[in-house]
Backbone bond lengths (Angstrom), bond angles and torsions (degrees), N, CA, C in turn:
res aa  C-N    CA-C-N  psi(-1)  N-CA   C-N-CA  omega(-1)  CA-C   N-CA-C  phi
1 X - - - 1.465 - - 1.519 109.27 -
2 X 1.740 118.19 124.52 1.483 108.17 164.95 1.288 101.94 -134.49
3 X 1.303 119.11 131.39 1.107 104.76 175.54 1.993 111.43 -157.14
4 X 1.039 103.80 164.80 1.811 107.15 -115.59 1.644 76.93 -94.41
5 X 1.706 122.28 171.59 1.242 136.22 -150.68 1.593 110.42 -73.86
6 X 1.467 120.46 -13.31 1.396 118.05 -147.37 1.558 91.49 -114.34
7 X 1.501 119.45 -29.78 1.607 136.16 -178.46 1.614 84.17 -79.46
8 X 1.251 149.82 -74.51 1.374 133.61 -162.66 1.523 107.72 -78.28
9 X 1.216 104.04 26.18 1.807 117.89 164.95 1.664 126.81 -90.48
10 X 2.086 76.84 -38.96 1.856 97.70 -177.76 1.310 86.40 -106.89
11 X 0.927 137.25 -1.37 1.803 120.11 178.25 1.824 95.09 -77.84
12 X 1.543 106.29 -53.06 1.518 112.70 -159.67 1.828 92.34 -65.45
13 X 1.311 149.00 -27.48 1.107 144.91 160.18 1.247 113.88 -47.23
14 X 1.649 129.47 -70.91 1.409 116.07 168.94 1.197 121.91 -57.72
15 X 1.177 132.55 -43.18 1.813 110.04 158.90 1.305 114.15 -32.48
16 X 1.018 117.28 -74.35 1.537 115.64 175.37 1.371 126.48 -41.36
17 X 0.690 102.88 -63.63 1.819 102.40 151.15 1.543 133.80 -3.49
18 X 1.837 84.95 -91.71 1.654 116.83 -169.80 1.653 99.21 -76.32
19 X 1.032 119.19 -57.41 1.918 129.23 -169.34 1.516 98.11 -72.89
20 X 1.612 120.29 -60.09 1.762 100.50 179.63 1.191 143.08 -100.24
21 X 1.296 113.00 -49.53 2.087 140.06 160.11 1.368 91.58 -42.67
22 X 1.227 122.41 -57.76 1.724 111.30 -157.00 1.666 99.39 -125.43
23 X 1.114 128.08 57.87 1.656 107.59 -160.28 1.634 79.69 -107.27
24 X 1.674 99.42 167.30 1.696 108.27 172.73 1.767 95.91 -111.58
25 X 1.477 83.47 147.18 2.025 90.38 158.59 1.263 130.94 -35.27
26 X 1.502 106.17 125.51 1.738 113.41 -174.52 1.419 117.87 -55.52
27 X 1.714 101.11 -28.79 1.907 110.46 158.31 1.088 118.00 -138.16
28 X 0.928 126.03 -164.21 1.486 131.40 -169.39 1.690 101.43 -96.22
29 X 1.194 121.23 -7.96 1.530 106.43 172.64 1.648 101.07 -99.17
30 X 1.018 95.85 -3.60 1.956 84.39 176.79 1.343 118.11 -82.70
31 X 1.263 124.66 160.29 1.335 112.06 172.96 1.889 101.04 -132.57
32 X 1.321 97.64 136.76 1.334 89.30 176.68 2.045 106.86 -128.18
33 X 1.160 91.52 142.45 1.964 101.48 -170.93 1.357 96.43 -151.16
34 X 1.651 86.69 166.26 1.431 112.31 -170.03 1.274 103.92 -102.26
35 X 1.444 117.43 129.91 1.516 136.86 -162.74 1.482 119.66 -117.18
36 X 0.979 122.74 39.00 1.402 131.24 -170.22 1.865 103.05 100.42
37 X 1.560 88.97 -116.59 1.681 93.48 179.13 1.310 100.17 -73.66
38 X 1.017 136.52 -7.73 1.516 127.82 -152.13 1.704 128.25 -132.05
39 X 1.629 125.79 122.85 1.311 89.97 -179.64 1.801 92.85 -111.83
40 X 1.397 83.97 164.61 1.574 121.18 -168.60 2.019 112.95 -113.85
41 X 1.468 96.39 156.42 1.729 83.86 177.16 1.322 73.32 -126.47
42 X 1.770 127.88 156.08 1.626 116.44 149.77 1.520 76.95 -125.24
43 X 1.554 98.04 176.45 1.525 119.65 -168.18 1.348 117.53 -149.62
44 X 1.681 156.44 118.31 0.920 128.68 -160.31 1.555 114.11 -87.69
45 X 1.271 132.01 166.95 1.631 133.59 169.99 1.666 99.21 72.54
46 X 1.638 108.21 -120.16 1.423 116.44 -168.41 1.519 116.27 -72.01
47 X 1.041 115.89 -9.34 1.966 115.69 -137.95 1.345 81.60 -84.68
48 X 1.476 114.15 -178.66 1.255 138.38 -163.21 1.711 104.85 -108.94
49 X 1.385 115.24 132.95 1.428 130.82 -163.86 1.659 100.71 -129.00
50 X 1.561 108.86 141.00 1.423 101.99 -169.10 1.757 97.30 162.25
51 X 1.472 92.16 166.31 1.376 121.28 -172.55 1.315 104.27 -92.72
52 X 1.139 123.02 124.48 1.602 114.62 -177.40 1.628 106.59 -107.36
53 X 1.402 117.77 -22.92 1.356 128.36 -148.22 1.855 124.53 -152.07
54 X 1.256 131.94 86.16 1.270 100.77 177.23 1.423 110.00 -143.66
55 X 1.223 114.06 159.98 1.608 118.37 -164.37 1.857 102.46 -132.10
56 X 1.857 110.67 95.28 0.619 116.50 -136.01 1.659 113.28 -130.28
57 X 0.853 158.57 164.61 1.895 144.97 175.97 1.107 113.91 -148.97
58 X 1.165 120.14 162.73 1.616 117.53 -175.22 1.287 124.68 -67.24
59 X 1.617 130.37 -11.03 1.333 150.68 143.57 1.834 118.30 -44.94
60 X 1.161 103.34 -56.04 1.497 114.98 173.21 1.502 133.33 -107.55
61 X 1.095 104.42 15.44 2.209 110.31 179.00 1.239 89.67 -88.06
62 X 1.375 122.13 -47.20 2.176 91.83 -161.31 1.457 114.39 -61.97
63 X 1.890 114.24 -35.74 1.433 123.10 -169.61 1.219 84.07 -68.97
64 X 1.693 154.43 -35.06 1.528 116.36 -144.87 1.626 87.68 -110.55
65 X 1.004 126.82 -12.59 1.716 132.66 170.35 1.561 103.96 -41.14
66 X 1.899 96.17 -65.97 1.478 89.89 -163.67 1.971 104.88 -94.53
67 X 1.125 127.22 -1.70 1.238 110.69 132.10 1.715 161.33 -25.84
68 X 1.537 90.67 -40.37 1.381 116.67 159.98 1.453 104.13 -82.30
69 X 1.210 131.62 -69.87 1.748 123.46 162.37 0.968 107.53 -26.36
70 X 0.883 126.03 -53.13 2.003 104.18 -176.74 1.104 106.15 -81.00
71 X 1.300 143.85 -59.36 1.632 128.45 174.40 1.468 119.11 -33.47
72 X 1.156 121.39 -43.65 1.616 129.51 172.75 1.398 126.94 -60.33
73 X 1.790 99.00 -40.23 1.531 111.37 -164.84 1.660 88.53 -84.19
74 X 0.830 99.80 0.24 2.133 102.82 -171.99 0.973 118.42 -87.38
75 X 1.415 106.55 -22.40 1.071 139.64 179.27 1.898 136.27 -100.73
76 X 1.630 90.44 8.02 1.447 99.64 -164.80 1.498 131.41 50.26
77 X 1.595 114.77 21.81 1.243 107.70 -152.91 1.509 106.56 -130.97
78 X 1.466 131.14 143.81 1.894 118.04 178.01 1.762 82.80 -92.93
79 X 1.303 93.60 173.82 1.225 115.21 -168.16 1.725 116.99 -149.72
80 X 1.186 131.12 165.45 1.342 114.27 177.61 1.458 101.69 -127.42
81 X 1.977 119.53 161.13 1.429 118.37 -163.68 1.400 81.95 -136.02
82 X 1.782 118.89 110.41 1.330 124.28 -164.59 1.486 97.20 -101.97
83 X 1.534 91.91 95.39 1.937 95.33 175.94 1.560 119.98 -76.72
84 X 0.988 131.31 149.15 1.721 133.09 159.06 1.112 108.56 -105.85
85 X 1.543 106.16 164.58 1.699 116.73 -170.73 1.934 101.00 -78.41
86 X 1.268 114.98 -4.42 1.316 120.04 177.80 1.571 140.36 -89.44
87 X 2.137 77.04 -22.35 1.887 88.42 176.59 1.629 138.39 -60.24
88 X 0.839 143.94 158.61 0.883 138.04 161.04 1.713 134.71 -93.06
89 X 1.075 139.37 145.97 1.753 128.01 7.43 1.382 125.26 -64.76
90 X 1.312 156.59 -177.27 1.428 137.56 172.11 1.967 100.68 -59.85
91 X 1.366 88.62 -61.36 1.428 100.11 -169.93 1.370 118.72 -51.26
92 X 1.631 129.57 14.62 1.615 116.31 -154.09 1.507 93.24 -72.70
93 X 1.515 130.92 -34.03 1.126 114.27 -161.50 1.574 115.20 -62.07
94 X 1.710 109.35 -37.20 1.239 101.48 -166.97 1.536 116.77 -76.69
95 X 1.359 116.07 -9.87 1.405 137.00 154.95 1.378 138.37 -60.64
96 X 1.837 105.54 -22.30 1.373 109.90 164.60 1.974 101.10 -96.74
97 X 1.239 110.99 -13.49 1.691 106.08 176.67 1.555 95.58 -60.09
98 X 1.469 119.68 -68.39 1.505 131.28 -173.40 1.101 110.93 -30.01
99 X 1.490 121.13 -45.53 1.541 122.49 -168.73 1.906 96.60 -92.33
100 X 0.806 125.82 29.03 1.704 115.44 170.59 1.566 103.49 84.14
101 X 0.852 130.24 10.57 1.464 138.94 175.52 1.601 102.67 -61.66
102 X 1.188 148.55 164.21 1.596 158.08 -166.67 1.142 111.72 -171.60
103 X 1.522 114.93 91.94 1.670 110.14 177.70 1.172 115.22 -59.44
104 X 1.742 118.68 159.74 1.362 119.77 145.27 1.339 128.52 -115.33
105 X 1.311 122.25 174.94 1.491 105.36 173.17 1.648 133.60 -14.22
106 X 1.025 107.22 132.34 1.628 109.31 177.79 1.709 116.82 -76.86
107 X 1.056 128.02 125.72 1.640 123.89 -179.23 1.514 99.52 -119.76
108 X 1.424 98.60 142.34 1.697 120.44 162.19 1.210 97.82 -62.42
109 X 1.794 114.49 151.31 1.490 137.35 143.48 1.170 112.21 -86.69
110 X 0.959 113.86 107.66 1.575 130.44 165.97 1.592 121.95 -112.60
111 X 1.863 100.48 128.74 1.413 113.67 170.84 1.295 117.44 -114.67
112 X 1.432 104.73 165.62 1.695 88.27 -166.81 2.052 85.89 -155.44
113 X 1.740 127.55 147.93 1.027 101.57 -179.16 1.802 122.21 -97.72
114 X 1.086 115.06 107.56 1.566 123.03 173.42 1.333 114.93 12.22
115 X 1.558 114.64 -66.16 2.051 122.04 -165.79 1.970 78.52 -68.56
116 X 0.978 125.09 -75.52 1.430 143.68 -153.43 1.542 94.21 -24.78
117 X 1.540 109.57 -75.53 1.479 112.98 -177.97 1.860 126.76 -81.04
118 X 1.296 95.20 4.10 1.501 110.75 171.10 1.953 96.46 -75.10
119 X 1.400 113.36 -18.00 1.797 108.82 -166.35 1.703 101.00 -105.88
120 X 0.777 118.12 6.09 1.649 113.04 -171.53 1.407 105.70 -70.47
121 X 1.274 114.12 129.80 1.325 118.31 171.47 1.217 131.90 -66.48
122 X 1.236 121.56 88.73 1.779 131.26 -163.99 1.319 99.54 -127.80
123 X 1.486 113.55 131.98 1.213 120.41 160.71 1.685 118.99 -103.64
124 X 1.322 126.74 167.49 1.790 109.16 165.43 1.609 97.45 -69.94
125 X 1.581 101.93 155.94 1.793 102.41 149.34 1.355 125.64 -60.29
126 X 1.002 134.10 136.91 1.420 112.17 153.33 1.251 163.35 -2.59
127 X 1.168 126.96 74.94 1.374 119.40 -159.39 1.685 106.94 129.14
128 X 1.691 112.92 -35.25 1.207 125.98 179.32 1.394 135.48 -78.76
129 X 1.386 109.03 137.41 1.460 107.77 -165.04 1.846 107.58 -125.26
130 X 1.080 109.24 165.58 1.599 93.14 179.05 2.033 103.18 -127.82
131 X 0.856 88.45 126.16 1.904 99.56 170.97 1.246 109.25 -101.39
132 X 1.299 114.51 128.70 1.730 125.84 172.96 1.660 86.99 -94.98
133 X 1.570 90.86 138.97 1.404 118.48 -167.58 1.815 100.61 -93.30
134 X 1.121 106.13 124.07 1.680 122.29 164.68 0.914 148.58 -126.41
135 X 1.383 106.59 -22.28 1.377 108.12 176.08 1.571 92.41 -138.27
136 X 1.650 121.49 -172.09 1.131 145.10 -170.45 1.460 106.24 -63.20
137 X 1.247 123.06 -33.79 1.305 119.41 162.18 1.456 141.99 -59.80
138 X 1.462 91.38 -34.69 1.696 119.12 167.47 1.900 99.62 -51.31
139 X 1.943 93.97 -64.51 1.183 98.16 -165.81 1.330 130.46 -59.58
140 X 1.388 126.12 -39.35 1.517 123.04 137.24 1.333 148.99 4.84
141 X 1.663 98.26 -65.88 1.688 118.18 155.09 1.333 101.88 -51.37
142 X 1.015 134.53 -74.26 1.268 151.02 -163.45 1.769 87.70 -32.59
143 X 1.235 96.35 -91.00 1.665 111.65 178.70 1.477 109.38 -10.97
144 X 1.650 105.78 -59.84 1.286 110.19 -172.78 1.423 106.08 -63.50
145 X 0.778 127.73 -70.14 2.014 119.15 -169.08 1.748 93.87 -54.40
146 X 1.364 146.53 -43.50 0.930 131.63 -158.48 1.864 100.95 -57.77
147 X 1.610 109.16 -67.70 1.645 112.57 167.53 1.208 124.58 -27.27
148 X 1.833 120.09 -40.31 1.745 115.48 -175.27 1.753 97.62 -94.50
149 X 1.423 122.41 -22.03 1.451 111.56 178.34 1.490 106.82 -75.31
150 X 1.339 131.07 -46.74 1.245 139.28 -177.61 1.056 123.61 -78.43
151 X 1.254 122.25 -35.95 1.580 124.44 -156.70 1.440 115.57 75.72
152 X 1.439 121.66 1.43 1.827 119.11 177.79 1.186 102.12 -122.34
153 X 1.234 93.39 167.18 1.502 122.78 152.63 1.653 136.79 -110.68
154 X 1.245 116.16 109.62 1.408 140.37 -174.62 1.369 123.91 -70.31
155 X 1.221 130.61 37.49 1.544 136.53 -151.58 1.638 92.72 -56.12
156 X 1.630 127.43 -29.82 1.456 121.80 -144.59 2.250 88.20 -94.53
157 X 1.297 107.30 -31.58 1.380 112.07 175.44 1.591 101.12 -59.93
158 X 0.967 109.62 -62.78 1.863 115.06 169.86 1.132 90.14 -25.19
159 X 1.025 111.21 -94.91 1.744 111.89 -165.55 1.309 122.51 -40.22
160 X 1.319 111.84 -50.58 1.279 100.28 174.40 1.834 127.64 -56.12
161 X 1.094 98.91 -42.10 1.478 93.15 168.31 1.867 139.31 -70.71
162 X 1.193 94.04 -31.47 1.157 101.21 159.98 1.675 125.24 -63.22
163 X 1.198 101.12 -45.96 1.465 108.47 170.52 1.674 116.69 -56.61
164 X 1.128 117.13 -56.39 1.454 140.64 157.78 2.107 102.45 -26.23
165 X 1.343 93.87 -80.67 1.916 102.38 176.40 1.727 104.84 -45.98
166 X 0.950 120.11 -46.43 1.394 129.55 -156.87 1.543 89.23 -69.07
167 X 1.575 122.73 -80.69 1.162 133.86 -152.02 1.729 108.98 -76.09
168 X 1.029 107.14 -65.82 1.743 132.23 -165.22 1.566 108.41 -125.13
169 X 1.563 107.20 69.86 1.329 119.85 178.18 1.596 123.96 -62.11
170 X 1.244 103.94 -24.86 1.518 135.46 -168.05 1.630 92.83 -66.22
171 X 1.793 128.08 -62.02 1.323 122.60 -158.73 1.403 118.64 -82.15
172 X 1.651 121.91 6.79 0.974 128.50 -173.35 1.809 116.30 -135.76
173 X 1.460 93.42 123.61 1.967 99.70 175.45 1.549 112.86 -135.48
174 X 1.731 95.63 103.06 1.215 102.53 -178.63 1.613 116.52 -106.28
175 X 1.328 134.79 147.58 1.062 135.08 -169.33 1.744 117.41 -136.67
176 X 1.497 96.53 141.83 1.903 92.30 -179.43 1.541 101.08 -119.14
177 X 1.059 119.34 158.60 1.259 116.06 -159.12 1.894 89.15 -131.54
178 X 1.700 107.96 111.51 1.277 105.51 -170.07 2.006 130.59 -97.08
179 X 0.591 155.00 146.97 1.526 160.38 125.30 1.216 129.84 -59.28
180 X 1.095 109.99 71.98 1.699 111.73 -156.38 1.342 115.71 69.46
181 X 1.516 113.44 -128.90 1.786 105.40 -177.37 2.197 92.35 -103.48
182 X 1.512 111.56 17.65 1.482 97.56 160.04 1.393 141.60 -108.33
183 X 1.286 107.14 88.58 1.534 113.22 -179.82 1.754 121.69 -17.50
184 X 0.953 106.07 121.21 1.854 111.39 -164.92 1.512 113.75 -121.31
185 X 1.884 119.35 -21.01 0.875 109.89 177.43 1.728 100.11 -169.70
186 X 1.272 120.66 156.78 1.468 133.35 -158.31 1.326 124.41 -166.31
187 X 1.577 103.08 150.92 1.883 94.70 -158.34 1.421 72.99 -170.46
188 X 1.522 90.30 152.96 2.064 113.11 168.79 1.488 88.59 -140.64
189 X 1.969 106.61 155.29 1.352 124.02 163.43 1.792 91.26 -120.18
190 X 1.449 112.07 136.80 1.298 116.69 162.05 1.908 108.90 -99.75
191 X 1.188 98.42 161.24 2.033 98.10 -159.93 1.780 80.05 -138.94
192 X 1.048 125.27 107.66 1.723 118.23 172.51 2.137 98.17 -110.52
193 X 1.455 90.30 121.76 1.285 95.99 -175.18 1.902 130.72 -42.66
194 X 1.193 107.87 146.73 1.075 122.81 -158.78 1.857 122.49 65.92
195 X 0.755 119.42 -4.85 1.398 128.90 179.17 1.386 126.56 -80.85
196 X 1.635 108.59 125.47 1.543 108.46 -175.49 1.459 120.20 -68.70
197 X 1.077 119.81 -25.63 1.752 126.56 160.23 1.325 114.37 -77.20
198 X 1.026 94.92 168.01 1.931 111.55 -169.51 2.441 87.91 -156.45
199 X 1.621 101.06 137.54 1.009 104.20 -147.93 2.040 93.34 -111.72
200 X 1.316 97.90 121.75 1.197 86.07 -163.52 2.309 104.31 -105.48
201 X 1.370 127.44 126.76 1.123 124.73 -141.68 1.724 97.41 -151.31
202 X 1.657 104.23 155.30 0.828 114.28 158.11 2.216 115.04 67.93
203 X 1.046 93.00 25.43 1.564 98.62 -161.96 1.626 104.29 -100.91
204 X 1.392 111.52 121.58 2.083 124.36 -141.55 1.396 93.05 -146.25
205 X 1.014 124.28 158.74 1.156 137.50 156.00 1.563 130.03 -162.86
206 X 1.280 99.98 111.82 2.113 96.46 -173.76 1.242 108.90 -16.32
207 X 1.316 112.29 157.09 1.925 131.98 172.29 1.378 91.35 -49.03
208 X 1.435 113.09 -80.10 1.631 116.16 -139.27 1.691 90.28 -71.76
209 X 0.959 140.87 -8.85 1.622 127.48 174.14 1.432 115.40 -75.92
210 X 1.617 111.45 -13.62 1.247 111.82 -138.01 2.035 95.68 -68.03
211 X 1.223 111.54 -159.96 1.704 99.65 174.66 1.128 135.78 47.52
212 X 1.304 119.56 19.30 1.460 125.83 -172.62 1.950 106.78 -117.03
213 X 1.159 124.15 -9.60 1.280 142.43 -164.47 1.662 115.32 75.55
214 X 1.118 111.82 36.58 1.906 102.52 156.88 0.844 111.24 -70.30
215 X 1.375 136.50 -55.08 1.317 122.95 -161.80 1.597 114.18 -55.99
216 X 1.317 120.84 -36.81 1.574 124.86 162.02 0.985 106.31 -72.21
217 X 1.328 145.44 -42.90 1.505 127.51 175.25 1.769 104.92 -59.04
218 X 0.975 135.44 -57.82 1.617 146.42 174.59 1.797 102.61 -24.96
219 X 1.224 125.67 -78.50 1.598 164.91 151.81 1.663 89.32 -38.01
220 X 1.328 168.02 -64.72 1.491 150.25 144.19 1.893 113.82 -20.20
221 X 1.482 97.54 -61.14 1.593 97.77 173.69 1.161 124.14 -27.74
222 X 1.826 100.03 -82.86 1.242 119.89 -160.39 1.709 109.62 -53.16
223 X 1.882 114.60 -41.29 1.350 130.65 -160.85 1.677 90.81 -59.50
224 X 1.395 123.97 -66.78 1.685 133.18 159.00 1.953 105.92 -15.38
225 X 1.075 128.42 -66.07 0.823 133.99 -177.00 1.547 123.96 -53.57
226 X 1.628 96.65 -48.43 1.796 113.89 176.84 1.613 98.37 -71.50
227 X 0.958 145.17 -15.64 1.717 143.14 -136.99 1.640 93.71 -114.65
228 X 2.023 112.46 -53.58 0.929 107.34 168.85 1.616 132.86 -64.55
229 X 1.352 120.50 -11.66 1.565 116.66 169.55 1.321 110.63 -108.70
230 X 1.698 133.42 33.06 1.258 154.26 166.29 1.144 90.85 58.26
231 X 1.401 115.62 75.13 1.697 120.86 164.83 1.397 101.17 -107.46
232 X 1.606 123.79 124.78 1.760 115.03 -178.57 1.303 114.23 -68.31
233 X 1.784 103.16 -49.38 1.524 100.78 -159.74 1.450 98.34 -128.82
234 X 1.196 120.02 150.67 1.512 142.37 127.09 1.369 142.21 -45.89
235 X 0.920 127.54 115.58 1.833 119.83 -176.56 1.652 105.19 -138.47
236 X 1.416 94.57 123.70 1.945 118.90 165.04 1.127 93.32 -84.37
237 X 1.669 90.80 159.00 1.881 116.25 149.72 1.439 89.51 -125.65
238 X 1.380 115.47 99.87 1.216 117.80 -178.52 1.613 123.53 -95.86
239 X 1.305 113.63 136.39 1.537 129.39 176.68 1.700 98.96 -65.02
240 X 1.803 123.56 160.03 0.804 112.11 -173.99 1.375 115.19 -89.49
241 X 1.664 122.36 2.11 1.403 116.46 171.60 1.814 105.71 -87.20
242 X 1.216 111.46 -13.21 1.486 101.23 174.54 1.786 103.37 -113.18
243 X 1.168 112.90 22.04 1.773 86.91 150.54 1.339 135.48 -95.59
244 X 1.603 93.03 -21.68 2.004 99.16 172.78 1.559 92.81 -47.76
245 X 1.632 120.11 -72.28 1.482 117.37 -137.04 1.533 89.96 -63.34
246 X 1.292 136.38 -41.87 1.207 122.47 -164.10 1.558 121.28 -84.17
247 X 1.445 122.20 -9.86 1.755 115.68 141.67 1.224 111.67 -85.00
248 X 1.510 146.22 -0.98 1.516 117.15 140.67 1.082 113.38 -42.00
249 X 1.356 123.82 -55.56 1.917 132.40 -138.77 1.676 77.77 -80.34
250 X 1.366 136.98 -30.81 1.522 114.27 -177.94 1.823 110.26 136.86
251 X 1.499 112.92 5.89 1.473 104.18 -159.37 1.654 77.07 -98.77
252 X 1.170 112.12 -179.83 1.769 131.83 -152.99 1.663 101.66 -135.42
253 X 0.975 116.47 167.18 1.600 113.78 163.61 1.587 126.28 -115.43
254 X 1.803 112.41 120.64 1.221 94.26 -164.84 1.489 96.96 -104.32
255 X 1.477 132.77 5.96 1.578 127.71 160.67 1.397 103.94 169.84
256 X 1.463 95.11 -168.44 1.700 101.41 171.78 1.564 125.42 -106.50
257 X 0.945 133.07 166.55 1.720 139.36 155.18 1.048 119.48 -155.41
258 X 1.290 114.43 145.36 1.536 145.71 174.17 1.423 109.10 -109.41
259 X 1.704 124.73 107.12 1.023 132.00 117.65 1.680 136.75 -13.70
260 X 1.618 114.73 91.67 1.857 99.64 -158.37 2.105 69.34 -120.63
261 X 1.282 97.89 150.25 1.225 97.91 -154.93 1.946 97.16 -127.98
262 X 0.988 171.05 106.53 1.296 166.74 11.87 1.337 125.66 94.65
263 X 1.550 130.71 75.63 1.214 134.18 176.78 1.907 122.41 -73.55
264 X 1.523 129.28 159.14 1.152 93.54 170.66 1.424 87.12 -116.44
265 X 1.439 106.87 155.75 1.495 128.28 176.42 1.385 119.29 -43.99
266 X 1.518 140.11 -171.54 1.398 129.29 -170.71 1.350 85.47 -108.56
267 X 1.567 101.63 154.61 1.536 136.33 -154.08 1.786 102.00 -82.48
């Protein structure tokens, strides 16, 4: 994929668009609305809570900052404020530090086009098999390589997927990539209706597997998958050990974000 400064101008607009200004709930128990300047998803129990969107000036970021703090803290709940290198005011970041905000790592946006990486020539390694994930058992595996690839545990991804299989099987394709009966590597694409992106997440693979090409075989799958339900594009939030491999395979960069993440204090 190359494509020239003014097309990843209007691409980075419909992202913005479809994924934040106008995005729908990651499930059906979330609800996401527009909150003044800002839209928000909340979620009940595990799901993921956060700022998806806000259009903002140096007159009005501190009032809608701690606005969201209070909706959250009302809520017993931390939450995350998903900044881009594009938002506005310049300063929001140092404005969500002030308010108790705690960045984390910074990840690339990366797009990549669906047919393009649906054709890459990938075979499995040897020995390897791939299971489409369906039920709670699927999700498990998953779990498991996520803990030995990461070192964590994701109780709120649990949830989310299960909830996802259970309810709205259709927006979610997750896959484990096997060694006999030992799960070695794992990845989900989320597809939220009507939307020209398809969201590609969560993609791990044990140490000793690593270097063998799953992770491009993983990222071939899913693209196959998005291509067949006329999905154009793909979009990462990529870590910095997976953005090299994933502008080899062809995806581009359409900016940055920081995850600044918001706890509430003890009760």
């Amino acid at each position: 994929m190359t494509t020239d400064l003014d097309e990843l101008v209007r691409l980075r607009a419909v992202y913005d668009r479809e994924l934040r200004r106008d995005a729908v709930p990651d499930t059906a128990r979330a609800r996401v609305e527009r909150a003044g300047a800002v839209v928000r998803q909340t979620t009940p129990g595990e799901g993921w809570n956060g700022v998806l969107w806000s259009d903002l000036d140096e007159g009005t970021a501190d009032a809608e900052i701690a606005a969201q703090v209070a909706h959250f803290e009302g809520l017993g709940s931390g939450f995350e404020w998903k900044l881009y290198g594009h938002d506005r005011p310049a300063d929001l970041a140092a404005r969500l530090r002030a308010a108790g905000f705690a960045p984390e790592p910074a990840e690339t946006v990366l797009v990549g086009r669906a047919d393009e990486l649906a054709a890459l020539p990938v075979e499995p390694p040897e020995g390897i098999t791939l299971r489409t994930v369906e039920d709670a058992a699927g999700v498990e595996l998953m779990m498991d390589v996520h803990a030995r690839a990461f070192g964590t545990h994701r109780p709120g991804i649990r949830e989310l997927l299960l909830t996802l299989l259970r309810e709205e099987p259709e927006t979610v394709a997750a896959v484990v990539a096997m060694a006999g009966d030992t799960p070695v590597s794992a990845a989900r694409m989320e597809m939220r209706p009507g939307c020209s992106f398809a969201g590609l997440w969560g993609g791990g693979t044990r140490a000793e597997w690593r270097g063998r090409g799953l992770y491009r075989l993983l990222v071939a799958h899913r693209a196959r998958i998005a291509a067949e339900r006329g999905i154009r594009w793909l979009h990462v939030d990529a870590s910095e050990d997976s953005r090299p491999i994933l502008q080899r395979l062809g995806f581009e960069v359409l900016g940055r974000t920081v995850p600044y993440t918001w706890e509430p204090g003890p009760a």
